[in-house]
N, C-alpha and C positions, 0 to 999 in steps of 0.2 A: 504493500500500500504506500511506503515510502519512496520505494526506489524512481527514480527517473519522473518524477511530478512536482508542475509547481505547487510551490506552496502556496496555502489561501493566507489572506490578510481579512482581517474583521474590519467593515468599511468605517465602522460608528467612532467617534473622536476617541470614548473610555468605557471601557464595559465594569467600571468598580462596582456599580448599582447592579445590574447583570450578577455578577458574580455570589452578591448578598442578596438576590432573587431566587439563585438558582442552585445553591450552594453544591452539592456533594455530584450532581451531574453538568455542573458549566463546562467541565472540558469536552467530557464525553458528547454533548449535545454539539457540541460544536464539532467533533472527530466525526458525529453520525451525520451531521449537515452538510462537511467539507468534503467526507469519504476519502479522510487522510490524517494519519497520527499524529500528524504536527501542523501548528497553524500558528498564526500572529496576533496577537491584540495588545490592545493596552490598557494597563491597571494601575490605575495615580496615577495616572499622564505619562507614566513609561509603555515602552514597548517591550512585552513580555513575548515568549516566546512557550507554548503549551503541547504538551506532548504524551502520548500514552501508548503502552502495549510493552510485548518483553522485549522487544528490538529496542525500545526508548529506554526504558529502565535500565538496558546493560548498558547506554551510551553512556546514561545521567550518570553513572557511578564509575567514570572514567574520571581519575583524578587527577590525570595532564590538563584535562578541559575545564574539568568544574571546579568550585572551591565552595565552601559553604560562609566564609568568612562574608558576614556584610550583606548574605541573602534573608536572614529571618530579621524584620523588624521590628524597630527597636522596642515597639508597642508588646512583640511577641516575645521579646528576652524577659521585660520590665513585666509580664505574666507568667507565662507558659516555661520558658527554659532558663530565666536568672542570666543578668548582664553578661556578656564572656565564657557563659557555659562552654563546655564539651561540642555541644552542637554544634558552636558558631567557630569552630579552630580548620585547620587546616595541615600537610604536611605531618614533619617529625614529631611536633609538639603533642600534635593530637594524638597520631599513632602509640606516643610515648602513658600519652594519660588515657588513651583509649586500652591499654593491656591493664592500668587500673581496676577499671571499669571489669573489665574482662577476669581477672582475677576474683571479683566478686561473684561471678553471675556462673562458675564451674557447674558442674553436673551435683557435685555433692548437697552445693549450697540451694541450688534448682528442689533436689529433694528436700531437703531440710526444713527452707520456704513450706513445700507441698505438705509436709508431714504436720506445720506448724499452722498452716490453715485449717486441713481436717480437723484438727483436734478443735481450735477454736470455734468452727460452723457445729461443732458436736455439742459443745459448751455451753455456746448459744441457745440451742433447741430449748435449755430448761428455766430460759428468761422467755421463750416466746409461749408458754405456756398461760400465762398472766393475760397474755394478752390477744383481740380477736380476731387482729389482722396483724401482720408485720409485710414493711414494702422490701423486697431483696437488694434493690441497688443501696437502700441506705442504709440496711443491715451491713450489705458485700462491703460498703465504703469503713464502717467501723474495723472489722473484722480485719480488712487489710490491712489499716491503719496500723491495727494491734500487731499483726506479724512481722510488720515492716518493721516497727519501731524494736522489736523482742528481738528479732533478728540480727537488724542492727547495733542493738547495743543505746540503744537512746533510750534512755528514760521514758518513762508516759505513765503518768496516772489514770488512774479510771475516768477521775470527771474530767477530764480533758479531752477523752478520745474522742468524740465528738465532733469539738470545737477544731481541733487537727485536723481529724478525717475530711470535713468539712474545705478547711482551708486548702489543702492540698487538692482537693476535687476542683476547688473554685479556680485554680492556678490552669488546671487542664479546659475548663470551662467557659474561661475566656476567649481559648483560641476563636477566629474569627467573628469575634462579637465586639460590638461598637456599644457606646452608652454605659447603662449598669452593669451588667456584667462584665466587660472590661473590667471597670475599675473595683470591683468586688474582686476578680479576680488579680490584680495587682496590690491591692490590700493585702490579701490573702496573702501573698507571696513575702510583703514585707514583713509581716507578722512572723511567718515560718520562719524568715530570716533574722530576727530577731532571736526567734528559739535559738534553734539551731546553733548560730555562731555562737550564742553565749554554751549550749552545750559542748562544742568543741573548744572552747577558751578553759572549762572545768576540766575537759581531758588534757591538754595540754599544761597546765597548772598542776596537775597533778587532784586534783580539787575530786574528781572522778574518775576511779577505775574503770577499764573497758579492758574486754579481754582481745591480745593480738590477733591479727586474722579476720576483725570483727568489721564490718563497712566504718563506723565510728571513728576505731583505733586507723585504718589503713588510710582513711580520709583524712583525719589530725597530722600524723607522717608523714603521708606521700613527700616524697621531694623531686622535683623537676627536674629536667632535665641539666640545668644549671647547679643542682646541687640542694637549691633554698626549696622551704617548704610553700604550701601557697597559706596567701595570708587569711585570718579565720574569715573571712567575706566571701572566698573563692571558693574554700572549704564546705562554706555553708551552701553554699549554690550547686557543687558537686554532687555533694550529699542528699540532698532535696533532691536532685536530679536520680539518684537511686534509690529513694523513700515514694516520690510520686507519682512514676509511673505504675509502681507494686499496687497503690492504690485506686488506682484508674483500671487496673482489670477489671474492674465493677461495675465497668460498662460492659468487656468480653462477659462475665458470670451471668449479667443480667439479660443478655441476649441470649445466653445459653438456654436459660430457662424459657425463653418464649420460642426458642429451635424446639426445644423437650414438647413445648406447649399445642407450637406446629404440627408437630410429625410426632405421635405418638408413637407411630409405628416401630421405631428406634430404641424403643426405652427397653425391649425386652433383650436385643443384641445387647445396652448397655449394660443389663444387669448380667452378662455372663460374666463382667470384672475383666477381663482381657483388657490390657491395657491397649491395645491396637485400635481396639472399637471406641474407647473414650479417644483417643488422639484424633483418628480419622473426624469425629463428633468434631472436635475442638478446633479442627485446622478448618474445618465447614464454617463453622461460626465464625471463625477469625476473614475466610471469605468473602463469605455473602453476606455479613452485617456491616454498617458501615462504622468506620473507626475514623483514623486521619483521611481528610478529603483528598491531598496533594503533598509534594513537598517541593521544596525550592533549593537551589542554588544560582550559583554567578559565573559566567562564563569567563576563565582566566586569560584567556588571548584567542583573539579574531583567529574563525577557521568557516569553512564551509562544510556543509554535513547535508546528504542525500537534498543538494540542491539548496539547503537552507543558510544562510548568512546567521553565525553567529555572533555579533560583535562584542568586545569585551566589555565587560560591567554589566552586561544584558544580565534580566533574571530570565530563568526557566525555570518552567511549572510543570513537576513529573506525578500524572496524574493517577494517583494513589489505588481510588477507590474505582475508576474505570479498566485499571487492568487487571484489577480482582476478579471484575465480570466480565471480561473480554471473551466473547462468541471462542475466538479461534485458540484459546487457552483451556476454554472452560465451556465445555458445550452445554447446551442449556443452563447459561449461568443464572439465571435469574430462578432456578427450580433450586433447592434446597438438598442436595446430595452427599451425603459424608464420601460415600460405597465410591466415589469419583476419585479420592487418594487412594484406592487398592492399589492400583498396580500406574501409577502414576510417575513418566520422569522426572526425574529431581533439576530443581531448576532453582538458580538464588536471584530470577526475575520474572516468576511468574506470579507467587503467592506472594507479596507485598503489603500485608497491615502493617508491620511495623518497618519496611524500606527492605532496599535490593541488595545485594551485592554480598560480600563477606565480613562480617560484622567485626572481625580481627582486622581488618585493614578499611574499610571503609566504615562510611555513615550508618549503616543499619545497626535498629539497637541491640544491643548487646544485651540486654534483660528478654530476648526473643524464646529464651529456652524456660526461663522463669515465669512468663506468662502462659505457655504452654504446661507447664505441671501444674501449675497455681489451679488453671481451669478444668483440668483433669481433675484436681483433687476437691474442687468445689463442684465440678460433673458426677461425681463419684456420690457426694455427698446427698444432690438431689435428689439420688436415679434410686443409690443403694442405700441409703443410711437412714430418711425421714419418706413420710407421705406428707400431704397436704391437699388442700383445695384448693383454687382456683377461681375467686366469685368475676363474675361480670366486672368489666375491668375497660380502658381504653389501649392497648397494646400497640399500636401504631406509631411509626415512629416519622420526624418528617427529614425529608433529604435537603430539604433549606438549611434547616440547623444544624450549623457548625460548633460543636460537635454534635450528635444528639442522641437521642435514651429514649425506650420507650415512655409513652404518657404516662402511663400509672406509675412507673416502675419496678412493675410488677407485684402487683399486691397477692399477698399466698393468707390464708386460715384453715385454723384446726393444725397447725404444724405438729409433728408427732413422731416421734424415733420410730422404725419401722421393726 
């Protein structure tokens, strides 16, 4: 579809409104209008360049071309990712703090996480008793909250969980939002920032022990590539950076349950416990729900690519949630199929909720393996551990909203260890 075609140009002066009309399908509608995975518009009076499918995704995570430094803005550091994050680096630097990251996220600590969620959804069951309904997403959002922080090594009292979990939702909640929620969600951020650093100023004081190995401990230490440690502000933005996406599964959990809700048909494969049958479940929902709408970077030096002019400082929009559902990836993608990962080639640009490429050397996140057990072991939990009910409920979710959740949030009654 790329090769040897010119490219289309969007004729309208700025498609910003567009984009906040149209939210989680603007690219894709424009890919099914143009009948071509890459096109031109403009977004704040720049000239964007947007692109989707596995052929785009393997270009986008070409790190001679792209660079991330300078593409997410500023609006989106000062909520969603903390000034200077991980995100926004480039090069040695990154690669150097991205084995950090990596360090934390091994297969051991993936289970550890998974073991330390179960137990807690278990735990839960005998507070949901009291009560005649409980909604999942803002149960899931405490719950993580709780394993993140135990995990980590951070402190949390009880009456706090809440007001954290809460926080840390607000930070991811922001993204693409104008008005209140922006700035709730950069509240929120400064608030955590607040914790946090002062949590890492007690471990470094000596003021609080943390055990080594711990996200905490390894985050207080780390030392750069230079030798010096980062300062507690940088610290604390890192950290948040491996605290808040643990807590945002709570949108993958909460879709899970309305896949469960869908497709009955499913739950009885899931109860034979094979862990094959919850994954394939998992990697569906990570699919066909939508999570990140797109992601950005900046083009590091003018080149041409199948006919298209890239010029330098250009942003590119690699469109997330349309090569999820891409026809020629994912046949009938719009139907709801786990049974479609059986015998499926492995590819590190087709399946994209959380980005392309190799997550040891590139952009993609590094918590990819920890969202994946996290859901299993809260899949596990629905399917095999509790029953419940289901009352009349609004379940629909809208593709404008960046990000979005079902309406209810899932509301469950009579919850009950099985």
């Amino acid at each position: 579809m790329l090769k040897n075609e010119k490219v289309p140009h969007e004729k309208t002066l700025d498609n910003s409104a567009a984009l906040m009309m149209e939210g989680y399908n603007f690219i894709g509608n424009r890919v099914n209008q143009f009948q071509s995975d890459l096109f031109e518009t403009r977004l704040l009076g720049e000239k964007v360049i947007c692109m989707s499918g596995e052929e785009a995704a393997r270009f986008f995570y070409d790190s001679e071309r792209f660079k991330r430094k300078g593409a997410a803005p500023k609006r989106v550091q000062q909520s969603l990712f903390g000034v200077g994050g991980i995100q926004t680096m480039d090069g040695e630097q990154h690669i150097h703090r991205k084995l950090l990251f990596m360090s934390l996220m091994t297969p051991p600590h993936q289970k550890r996480l998974a073991e330390l969620t179960l137990e807690k959804w278990q735990e839960s069951v005998e507070d949901w008793k009291n009560q005649d309904e409980i909604v999942l997403f803002e149960e899931a959002k405490k719950i993580l909250c709780k394993v993140a922080c135990h995990w980590a090594g951070v402190p949390l009292q009880e009456s706090e969980v809440k007001t954290r979990a809460d926080d840390f939702y607000a930070m991811v909640d922001a993204f693409g939002a104008v008005g209140p929620r922006h700035w709730k969600g950069r509240q929120a951020r400064n608030k955590t920032e607040d914790w946090i650093r002062s949590v890492i100023e007690d471990v470094r004081a000596e003021k609080l022990k943390v055990s080594e190995g711990s996200a905490l401990y390894e985050m207080a230490f780390y030392k750069q590539l230079d030798g010096t440690q980062l300062d507690t502000q940088m610290a604390a933005v890192e950290l948040i950076n491996v605290l808040r996406p643990i807590v945002a599964i709570a949108t993958f959990i909460t879709f899970s349950a309305v896949a469960l809700q869908d497709n009955p048909e499913y739950k009885e494969l899931l109860r034979s416990g094979k862990s094959s049958e919850l994954e394939k479940f998992v990697h569906e929902v990570r699919r066909y729900y939508p999570f990140g709408p797109f992601l950005g970077a900046l083009v590091k030096k003018g080149f041409i690519w199948n006919d298209c002019k890239f010029t330098k400082g250009m942003l590119v929009l690699l469109d997330v949630y349309g090569t999820n559902h891409d026809e020629r990836l994912w046949p009938n993608p719009n139907e709801f199929r786990p049974e479609r990962f059986e015998e499926r080639n492995e590819s590190l640009y087709d399946l994209i909720p959380q980005g392309g490429g190799n997550p040891a050397e590139g952009h993609r996140c590094p918590g990819e393996g920890i969202t994946i057990e996290v859901m299993k072991a809260s899949l596990d939990f629905l399917v095999n551990k509790v029953d419940y009910d289901v009352p009349d409920q609004d379940l629909d979710f809208s593709l404008v909203r960046m990000p979005t959740m079902p309406e209810s949030g899932f509301v469950m009654s009579n919850v009950r260890l099985r």
